[in-house]
RODO-2510 file (C-alpha; in nm, 4 decimals, decimal comma):
residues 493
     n   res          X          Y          Z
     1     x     0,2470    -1,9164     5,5818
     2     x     0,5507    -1,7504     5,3999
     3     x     0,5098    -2,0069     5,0723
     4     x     0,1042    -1,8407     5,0601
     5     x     0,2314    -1,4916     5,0866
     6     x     0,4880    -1,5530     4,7905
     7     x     0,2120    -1,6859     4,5879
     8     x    -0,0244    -1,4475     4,6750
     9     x     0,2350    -1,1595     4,5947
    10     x     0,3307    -1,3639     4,2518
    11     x    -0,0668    -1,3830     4,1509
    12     x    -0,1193    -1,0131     4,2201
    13     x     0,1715    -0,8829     4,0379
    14     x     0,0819    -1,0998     3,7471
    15     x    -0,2799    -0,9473     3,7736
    16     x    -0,0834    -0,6490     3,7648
    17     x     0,0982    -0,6776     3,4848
    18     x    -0,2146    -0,8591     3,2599
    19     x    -0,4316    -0,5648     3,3509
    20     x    -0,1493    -0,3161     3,2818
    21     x    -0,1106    -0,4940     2,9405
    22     x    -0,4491    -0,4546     2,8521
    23     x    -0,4920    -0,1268     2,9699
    24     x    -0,2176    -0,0107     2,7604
    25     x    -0,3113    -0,2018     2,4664
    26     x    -0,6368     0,0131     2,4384
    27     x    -0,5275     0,3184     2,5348
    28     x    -0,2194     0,3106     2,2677
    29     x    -0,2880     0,4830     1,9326
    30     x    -0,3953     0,2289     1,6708
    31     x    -0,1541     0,2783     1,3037
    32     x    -0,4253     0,1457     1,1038
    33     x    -0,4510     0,3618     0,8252
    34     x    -0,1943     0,4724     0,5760
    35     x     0,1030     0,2469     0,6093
    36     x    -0,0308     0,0546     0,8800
    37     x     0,2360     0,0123     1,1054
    38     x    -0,0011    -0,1473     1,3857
    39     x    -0,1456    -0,4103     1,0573
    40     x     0,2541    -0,4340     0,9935
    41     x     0,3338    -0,5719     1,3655
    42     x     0,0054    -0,8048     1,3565
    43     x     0,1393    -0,9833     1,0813
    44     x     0,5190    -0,9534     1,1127
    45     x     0,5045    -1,1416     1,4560
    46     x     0,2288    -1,4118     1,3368
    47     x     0,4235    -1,5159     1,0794
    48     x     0,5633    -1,8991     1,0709
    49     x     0,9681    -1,9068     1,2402
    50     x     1,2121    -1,8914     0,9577
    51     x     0,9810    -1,9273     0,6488
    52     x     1,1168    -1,5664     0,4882
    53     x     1,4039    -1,5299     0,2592
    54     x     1,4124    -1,1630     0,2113
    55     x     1,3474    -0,9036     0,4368
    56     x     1,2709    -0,5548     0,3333
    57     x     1,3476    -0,2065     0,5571
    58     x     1,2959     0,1345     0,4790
    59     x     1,0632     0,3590     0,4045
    60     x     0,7032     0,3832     0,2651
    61     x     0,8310     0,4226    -0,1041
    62     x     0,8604     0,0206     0,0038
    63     x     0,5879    -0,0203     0,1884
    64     x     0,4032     0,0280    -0,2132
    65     x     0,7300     0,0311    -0,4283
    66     x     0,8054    -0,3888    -0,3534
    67     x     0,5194    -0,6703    -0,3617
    68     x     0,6545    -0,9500    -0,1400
    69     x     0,2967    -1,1143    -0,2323
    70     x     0,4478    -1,0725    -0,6048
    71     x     0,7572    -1,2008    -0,5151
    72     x     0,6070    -1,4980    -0,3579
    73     x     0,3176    -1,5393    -0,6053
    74     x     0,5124    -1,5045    -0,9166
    75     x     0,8572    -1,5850    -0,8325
    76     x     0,8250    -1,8372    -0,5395
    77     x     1,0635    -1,5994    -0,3658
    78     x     0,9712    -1,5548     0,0629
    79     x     0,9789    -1,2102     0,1540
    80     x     0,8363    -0,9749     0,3841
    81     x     0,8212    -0,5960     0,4080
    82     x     0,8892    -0,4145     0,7407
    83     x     0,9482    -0,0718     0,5655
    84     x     0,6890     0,1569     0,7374
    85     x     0,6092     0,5391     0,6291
    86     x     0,9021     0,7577     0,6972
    87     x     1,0694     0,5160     0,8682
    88     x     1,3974     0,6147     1,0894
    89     x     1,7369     0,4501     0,9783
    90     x     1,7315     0,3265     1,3457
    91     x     1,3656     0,1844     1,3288
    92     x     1,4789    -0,0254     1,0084
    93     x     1,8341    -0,1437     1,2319
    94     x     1,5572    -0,2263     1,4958
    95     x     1,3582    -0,4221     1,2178
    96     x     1,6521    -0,5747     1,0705
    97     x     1,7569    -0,7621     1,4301
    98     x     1,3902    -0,8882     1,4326
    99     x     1,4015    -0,9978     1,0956
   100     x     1,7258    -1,2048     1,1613
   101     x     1,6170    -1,3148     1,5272
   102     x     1,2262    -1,4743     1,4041
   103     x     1,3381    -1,5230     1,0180
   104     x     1,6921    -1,5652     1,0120
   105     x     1,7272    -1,3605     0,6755
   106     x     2,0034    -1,4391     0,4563
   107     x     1,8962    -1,1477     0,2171
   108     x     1,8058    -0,7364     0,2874
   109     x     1,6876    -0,4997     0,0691
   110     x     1,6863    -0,1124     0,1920
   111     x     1,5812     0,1716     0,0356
   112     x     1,8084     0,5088     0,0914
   113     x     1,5334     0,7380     0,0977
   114     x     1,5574     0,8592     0,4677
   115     x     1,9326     0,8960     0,4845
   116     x     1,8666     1,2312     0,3920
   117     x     1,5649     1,3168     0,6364
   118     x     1,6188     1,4602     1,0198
   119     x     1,4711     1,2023     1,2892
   120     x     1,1342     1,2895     1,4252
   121     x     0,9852     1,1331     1,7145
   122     x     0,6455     1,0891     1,5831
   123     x     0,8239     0,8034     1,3867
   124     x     0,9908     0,6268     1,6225
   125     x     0,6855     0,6190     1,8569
   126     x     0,4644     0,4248     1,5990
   127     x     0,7214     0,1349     1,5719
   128     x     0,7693     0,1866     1,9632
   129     x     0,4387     0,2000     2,0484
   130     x     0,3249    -0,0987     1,8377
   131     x     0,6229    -0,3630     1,8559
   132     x     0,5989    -0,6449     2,1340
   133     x     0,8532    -0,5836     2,4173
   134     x     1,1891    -0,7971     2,2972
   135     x     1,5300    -0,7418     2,3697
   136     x     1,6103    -0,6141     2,0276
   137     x     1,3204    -0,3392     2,1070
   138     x     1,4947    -0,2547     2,4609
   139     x     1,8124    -0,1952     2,2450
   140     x     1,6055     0,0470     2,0230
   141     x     1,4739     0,2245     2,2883
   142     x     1,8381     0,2254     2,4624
   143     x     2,0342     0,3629     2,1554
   144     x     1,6644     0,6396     2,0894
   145     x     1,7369     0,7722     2,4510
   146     x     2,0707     0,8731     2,3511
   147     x     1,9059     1,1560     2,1136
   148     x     1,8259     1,5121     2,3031
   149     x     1,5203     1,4848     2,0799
   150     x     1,3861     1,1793     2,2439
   151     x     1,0785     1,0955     2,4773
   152     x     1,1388     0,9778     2,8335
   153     x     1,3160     0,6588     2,8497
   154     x     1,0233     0,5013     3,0752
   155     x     0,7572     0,6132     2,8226
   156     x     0,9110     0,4236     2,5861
   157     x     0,9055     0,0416     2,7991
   158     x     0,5509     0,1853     2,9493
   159     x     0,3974     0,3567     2,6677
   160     x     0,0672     0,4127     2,9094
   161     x     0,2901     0,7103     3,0698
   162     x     0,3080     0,9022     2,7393
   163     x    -0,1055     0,8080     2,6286
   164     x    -0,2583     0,8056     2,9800
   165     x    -0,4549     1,1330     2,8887
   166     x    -0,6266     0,9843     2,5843
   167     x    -0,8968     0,8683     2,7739
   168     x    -1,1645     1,1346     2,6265
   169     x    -1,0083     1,0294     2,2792
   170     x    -1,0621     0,6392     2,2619
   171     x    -1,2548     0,5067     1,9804
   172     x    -1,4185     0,1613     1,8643
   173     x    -1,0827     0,1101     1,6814
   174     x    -0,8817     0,0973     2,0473
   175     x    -1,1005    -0,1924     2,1783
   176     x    -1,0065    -0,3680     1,9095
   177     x    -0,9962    -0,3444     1,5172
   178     x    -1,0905    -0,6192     1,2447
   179     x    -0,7516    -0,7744     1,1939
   180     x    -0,8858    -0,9912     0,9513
   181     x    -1,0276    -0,7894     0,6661
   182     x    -0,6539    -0,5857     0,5505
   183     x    -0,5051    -0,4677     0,2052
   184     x    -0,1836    -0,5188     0,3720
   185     x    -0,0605    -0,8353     0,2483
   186     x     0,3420    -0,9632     0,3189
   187     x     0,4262    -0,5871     0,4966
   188     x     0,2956    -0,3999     0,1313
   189     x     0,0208    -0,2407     0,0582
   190     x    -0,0785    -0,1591    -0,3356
   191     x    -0,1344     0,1938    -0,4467
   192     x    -0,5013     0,2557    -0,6346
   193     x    -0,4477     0,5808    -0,7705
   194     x    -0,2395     0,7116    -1,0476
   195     x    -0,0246     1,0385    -1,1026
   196     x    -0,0998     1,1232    -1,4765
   197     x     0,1076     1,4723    -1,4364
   198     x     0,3949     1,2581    -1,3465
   199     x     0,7435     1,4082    -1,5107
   200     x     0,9913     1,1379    -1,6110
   201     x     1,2504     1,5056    -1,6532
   202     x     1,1640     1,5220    -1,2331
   203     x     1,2297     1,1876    -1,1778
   204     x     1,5414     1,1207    -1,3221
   205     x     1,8654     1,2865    -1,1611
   206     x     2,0826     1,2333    -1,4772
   207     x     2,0881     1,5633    -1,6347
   208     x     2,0566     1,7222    -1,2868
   209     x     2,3413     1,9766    -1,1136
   210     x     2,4254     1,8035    -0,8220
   211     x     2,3794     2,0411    -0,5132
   212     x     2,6901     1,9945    -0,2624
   213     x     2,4843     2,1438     0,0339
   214     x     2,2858     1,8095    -0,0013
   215     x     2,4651     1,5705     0,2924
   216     x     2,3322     1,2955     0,4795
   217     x     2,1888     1,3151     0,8482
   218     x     2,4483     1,1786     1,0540
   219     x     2,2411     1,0521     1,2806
   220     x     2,0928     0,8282     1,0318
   221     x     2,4077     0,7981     0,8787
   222     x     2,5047     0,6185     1,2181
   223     x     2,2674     0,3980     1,1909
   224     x     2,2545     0,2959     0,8975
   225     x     2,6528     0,2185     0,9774
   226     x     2,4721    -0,0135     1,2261
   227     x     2,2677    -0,1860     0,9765
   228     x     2,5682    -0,2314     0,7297
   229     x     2,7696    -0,3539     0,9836
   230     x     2,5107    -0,6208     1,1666
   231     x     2,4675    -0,7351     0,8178
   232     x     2,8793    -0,8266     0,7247
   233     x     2,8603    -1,0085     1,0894
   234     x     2,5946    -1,2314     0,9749
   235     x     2,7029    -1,2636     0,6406
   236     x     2,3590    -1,0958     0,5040
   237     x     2,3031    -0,9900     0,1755
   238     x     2,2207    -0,6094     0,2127
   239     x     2,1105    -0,4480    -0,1188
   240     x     2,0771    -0,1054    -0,1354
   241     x     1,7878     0,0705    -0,3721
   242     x     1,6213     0,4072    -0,4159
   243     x     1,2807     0,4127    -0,5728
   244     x     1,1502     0,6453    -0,8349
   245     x     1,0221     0,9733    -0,6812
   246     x     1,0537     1,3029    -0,7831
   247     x     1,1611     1,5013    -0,4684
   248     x     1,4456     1,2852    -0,4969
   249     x     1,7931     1,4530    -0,6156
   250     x     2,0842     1,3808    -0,8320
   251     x     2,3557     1,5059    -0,4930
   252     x     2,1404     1,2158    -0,3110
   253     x     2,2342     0,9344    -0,5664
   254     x     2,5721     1,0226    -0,5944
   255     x     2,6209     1,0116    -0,1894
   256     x     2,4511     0,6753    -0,1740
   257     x     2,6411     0,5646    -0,4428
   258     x     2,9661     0,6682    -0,2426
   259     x     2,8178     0,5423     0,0644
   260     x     2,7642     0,1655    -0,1651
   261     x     3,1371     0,1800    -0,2675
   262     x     3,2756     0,2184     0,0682
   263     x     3,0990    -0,0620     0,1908
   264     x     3,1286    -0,2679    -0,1249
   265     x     2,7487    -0,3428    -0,1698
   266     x     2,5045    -0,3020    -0,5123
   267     x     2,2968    -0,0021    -0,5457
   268     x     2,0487     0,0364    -0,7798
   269     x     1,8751     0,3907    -0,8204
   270     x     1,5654     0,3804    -0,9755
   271     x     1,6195     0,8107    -1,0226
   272     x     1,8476     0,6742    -1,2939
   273     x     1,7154     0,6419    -1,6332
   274     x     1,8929     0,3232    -1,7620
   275     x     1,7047     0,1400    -1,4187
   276     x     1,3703     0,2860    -1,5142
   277     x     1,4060     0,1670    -1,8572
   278     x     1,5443    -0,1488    -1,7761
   279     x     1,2116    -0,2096    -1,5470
   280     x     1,0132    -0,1174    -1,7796
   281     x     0,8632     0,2580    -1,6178
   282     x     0,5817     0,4534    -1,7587
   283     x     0,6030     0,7783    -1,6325
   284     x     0,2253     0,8215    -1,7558
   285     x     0,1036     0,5196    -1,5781
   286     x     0,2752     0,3709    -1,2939
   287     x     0,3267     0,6693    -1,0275
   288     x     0,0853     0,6800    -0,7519
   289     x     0,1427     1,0191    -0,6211
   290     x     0,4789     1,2480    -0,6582
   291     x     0,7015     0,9726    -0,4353
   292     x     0,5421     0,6618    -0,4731
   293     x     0,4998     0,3750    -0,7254
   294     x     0,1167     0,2179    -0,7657
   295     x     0,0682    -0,1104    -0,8357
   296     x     0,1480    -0,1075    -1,2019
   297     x     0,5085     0,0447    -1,0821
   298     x     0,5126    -0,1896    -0,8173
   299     x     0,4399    -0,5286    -1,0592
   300     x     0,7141    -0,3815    -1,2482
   301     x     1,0230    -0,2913    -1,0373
   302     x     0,9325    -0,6077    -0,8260
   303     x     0,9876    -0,8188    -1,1397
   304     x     1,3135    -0,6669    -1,2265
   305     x     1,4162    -0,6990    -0,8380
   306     x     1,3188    -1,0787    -0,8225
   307     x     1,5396    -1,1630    -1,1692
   308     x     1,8204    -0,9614    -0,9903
   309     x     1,7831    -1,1502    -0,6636
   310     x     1,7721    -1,4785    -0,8525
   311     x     2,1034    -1,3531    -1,0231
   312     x     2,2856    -1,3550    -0,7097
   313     x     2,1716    -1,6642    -0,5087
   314     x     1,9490    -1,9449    -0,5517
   315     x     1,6201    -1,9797    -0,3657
   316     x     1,3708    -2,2465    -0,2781
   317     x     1,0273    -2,2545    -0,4447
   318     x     0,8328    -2,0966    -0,1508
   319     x     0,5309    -2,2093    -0,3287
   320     x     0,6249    -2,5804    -0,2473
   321     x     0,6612    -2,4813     0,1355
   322     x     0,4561    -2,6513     0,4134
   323     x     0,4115    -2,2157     0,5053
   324     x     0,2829    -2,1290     0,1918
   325     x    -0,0398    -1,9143     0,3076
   326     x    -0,2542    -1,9673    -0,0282
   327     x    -0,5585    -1,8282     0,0963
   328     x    -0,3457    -1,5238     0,1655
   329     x    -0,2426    -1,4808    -0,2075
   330     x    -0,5526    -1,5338    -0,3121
   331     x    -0,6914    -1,2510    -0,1207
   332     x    -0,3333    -1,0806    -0,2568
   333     x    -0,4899    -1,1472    -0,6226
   334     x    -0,7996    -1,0076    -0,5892
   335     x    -0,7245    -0,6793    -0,4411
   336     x    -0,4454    -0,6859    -0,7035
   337     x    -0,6871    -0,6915    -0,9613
   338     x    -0,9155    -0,4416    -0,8321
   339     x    -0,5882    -0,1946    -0,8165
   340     x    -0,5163    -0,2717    -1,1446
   341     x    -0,8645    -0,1707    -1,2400
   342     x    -0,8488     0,1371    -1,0104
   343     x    -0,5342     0,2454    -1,1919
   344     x    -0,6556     0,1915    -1,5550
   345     x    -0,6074     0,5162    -1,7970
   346     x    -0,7519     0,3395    -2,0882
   347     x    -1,1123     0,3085    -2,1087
   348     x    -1,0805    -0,0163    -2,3599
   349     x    -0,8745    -0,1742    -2,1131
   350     x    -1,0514    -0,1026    -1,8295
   351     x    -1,3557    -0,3231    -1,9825
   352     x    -1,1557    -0,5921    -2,0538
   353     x    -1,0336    -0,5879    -1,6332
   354     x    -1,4350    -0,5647    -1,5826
   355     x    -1,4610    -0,9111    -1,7743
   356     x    -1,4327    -1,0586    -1,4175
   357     x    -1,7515    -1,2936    -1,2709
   358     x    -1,6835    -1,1026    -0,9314
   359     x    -1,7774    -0,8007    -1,0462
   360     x    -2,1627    -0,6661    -1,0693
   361     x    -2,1564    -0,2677    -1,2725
   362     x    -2,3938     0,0127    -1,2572
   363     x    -2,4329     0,2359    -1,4762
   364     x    -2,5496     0,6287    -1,5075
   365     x    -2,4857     0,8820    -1,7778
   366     x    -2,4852     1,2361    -1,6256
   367     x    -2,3438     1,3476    -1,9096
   368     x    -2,2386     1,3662    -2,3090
   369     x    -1,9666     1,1386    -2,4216
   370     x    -2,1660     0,9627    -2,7672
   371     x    -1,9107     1,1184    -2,9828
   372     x    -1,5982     0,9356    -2,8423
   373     x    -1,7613     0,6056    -2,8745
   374     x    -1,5685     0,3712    -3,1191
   375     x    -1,6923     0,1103    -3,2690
   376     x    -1,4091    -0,1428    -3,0344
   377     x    -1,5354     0,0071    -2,7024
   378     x    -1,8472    -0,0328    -2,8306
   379     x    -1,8085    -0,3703    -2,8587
   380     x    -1,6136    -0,4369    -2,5327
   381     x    -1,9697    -0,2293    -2,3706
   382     x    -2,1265    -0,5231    -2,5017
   383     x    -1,9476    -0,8365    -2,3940
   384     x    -2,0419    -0,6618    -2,0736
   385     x    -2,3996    -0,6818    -2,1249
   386     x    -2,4740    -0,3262    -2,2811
   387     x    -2,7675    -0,3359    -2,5709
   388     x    -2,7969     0,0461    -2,5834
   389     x    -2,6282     0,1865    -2,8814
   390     x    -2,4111     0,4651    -2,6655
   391     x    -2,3264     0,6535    -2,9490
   392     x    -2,6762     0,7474    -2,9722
   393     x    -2,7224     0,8760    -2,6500
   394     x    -2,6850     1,2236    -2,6918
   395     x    -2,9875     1,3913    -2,4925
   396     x    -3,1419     1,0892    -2,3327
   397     x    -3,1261     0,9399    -1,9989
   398     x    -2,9426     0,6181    -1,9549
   399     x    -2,9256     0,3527    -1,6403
   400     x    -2,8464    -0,0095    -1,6180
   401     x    -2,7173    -0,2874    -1,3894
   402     x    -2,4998    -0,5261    -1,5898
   403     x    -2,4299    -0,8806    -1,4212
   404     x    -2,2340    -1,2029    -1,5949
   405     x    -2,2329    -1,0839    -1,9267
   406     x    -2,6180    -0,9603    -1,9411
   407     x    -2,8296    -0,6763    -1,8306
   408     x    -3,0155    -0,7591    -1,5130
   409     x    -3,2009    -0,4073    -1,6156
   410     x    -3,1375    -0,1055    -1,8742
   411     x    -3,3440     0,1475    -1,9538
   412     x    -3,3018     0,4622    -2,2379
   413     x    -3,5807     0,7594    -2,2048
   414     x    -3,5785     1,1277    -2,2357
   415     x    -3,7840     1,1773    -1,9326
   416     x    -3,4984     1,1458    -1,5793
   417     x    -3,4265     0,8348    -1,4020
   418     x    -3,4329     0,7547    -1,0596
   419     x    -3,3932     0,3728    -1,0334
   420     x    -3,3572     0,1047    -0,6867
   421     x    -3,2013    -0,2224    -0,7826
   422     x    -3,1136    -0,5439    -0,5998
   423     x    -2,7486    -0,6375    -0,6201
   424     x    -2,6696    -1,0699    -0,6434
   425     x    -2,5698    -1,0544    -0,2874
   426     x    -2,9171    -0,9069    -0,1673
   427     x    -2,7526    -0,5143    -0,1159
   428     x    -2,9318    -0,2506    -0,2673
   429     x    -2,8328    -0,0479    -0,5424
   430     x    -2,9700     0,3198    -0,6789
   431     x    -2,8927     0,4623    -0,9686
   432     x    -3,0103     0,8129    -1,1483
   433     x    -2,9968     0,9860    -1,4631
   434     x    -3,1547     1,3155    -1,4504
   435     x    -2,9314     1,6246    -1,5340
   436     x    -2,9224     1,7162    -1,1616
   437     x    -2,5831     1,9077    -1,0323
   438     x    -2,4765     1,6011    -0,7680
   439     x    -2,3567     1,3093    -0,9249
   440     x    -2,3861     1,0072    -0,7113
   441     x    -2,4799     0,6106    -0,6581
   442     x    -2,5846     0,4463    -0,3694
   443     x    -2,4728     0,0732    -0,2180
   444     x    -2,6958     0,0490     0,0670
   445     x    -2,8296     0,3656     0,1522
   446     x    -2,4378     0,4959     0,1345
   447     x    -2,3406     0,7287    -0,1642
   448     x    -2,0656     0,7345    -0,3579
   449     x    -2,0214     1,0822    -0,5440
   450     x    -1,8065     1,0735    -0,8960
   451     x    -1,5949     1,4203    -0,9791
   452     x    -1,7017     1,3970    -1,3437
   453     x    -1,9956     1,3941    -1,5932
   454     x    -2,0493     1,1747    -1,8876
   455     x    -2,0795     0,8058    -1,8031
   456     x    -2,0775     0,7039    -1,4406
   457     x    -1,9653     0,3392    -1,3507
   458     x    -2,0294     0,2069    -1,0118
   459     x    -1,7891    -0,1601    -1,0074
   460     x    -1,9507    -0,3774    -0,7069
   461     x    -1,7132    -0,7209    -0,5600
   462     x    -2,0151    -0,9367    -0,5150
   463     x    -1,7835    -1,2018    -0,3716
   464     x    -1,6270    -0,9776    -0,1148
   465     x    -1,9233    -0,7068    -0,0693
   466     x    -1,7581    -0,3891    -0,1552
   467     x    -1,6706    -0,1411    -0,4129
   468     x    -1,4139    -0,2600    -0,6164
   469     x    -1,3817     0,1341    -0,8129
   470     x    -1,5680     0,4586    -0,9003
   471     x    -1,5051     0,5479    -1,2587
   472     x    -1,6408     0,7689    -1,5171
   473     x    -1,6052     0,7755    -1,9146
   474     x    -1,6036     1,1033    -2,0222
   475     x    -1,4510     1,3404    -2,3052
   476     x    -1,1630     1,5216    -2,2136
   477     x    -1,0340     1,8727    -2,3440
   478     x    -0,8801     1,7231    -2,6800
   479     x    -1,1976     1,5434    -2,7766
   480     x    -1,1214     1,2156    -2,6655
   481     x    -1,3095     0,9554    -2,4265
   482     x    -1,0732     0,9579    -2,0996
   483     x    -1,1614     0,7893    -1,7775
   484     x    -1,1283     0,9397    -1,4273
   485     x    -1,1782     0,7377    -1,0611
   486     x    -1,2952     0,8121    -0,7547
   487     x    -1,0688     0,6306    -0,4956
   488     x    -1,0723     0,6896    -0,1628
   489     x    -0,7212     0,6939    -0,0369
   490     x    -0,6360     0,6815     0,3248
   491     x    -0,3672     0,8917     0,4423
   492     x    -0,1715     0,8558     0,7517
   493     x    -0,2922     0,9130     1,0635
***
């Protein structure tokens, strides 16, 4: 009688705990936008034991600033990203242990950026809040309790107690989110966008007065003492890095480079200009906004990064590896492609990236652009599928869907256009030319507005049924044919 109490106590208390798990699970905020730290902890824990080389920690100037996809794809070097947005010196010690516990890491790269920063709690509780239970996490949460700007230790192991209100808040998302369909590949995401009032005199610190006030946070400075020690104990490479990014300063350099010295590891600073022109930087073209690279930048700095990894130790061809995930790079390569497209400034280049048999265009002109036309783009307009001379549009209405290489319609009148289409996947399509004040397309009944006038271009994956970019030719104030998109970038939550 006492053996079926014990198991009848042992089945309730693990119908406890299940129900407890799930319960939490949903109620818990979901990081899924921005720098996905919930995407991050999906992936970081289903990857295959000890098949990464290089881990990365810091914050999200590495979450888009390093490509591990890149490193893997182009380099055959195995690396994944655990740098998350604004990430706590103590969150990246945290990430570190799990990196060397799953992955046994023989190489770190960390980026200095938040050795400057004060801790919030709002960042700790998205690593918190979204890690598995471990005893490296316990020893987070242990060493975060010490801080008189810390939740209560028991919200931290039961995050229910801190989200147990959110009941009247829960969306679709908290049930469960498609883990599947991500632009988070390796820990990175790619930027899309590009900062064309980027100043290279902003982003490096060379010329700059160093300000002595400037001093690192010493509770980050603590940790970070943590991480630099846990790596000498395991005999792990730590490299230490700063991105480019133009709230950084010239008294910051100079303290990491101090803080380097004292601990006898590299630093590169990407804030100097010798490092940005080793990489190859173009101030005009590779920012994504004010702090962080886009995928042009990212392609770039990566590439220098993997020659200088390669310079200090040998690694094996990940490529060749039994854990080699190529249907993960190839998913890698196409959204890579549609960010390069998304961050084209060149309108002749950015028809060469549309020679791609994914991609299905449609086409509007809302407005004048026929005297920037050369006879080259004209040409590229072509190998499109373009017949319309567009140098003769001036004052006519213009629509067409351009598929393969040919027009699957196009149509030139003077009276407005107001056109349905069927896209190769069976979606609809509708397309307008007509002088009216909102400039739009439609993909299934949903519109997609453009900010400028002159020659609207709608670029539809008809492998992966999406919009691959929003773009528009149109003449700028000096005269010239300049191209502006329309991505949608998520911000975080």
């Amino acid at each position: 009688m006492k053996m079926k109490q014990i198991v009848k106590a042992v089945c309730f208390l693990a119908l406890l705990a299940v129900t407890l798990g799930i319960v939490t699970n949903i109620f818990v905020p979901k990081w899924i936008s921005g720098t996905s730290v919930s995407r991050l902890s999906d992936e970081f824990y289903n990857l295959p034991k000890d098949s990464v080389d290089v881990g990365i920690i810091g914050s999200s100037q590495l979450v888009n600033g390093i490509s591990c996809a890149r490193l893997i794809d182009e380099h055959g070097i195995s690396a994944f990203s655990c740098a998350t947005g604004e990430q706590p010196v103590l969150v990246g010690w945290f990430y570190l242990l799990e990196l060397y516990r799953t992955q046994h890491v023989e190489t770190v790269i960390y980026d200095t950026s938040m050795l400057y920063e004060p801790e919030e709690e709002s960042r700790f509780r998205k690593t918190l809040d979204s890690a598995p239970m471990s005893i490296n996490k316990m020893k987070m949460i242990i060493e975060r309790s010490k801080s008189e700007e810390s939740s209560d230790f028991f919200s931290y192991v039961f995050p229910l107690l801190n989200y147990h209100t959110r009941w009247t808040s829960l969306k679709r998302d908290d049930f469960g989110y498609d883990k599947e369909h991500t632009n988070m590949f390796y820990g990175n995401i790619m930027g899309g966008g590009v900062n064309r009032k980027a100043d290279i005199s902003k982003i490096s610190v060379d010329n700059e007065t160093p300000d002595e006030s400037v001093k690192m946070d010493e509770n980050e400075l603590r940790a970070f003492r943590k991480i630099a020690d846990f790596c000498k104990e395991k005999d792990i490479d730590l490299i230490l890095i700063k991105t480019p990014k133009t709230t950084w300063e010239s008294a910051k350099t100079i303290g990491c480079e101090a803080l380097a010295e004292e601990y006898g590891l590299p630093y590169i600073d990407f804030n100097r200009l010798e490092n940005l022109e080793a990489m190859g930087f173009d101030v005009t073209n590779d920012m994504w906004n004010q702090d962080h690279l886009n995928v042009r930048g990212t392609d770039k700095l990566t590439d220098f990064l993997a020659e200088y990894l390669k310079s200090r130790k040998q690694f094996d061809d990940f490529r060749l590896s039994d854990d080699y995930d190529a249907e993960k790079i190839r998913k890698y390569q196409i959204d890579h492609a549609n960010k390069m497209l998304q961050t084209s400034i060149h309108p002749e280049e950015y028809l060469e990236l549309l020679q791609d048999e994914r991609f299905e265009v449609m086409i509007q002109k809302t407005g004048d652009f026929s005297d920037a036309v050369s006879v080259s783009l004209q040409e590229k307009m072509e190998a499109l599928g373009v017949t319309a001379d567009l140098s003769a549009l001036d004052g006519l209405c213009y629509v067409a869907q351009l598929r393969d290489g040919t027009p699957v319609l196009e149509l030139t009148q003077t009276e407005p256009i107001i056109m349905e289409m069927a896209l190769a996947d069976g979606k609809t399509g509708a397309v307008s030319s007509n002088g009216t004040d909102e400039v739009v397309m439609a993909v299934s009944g949903r519109k997609s507005t453009f900010s400028a006038r002159g020659l609207n271009m709608l670029v539809y994956d008809k492998q992966n049924h999406e919009i691959a970019d929003l773009a528009t030719f149109f003449v700028n104030e000096e005269g010239v044919l300049d191209i502006m998109h329309d991505v949608k970038e998520e911000e975080e939550q």
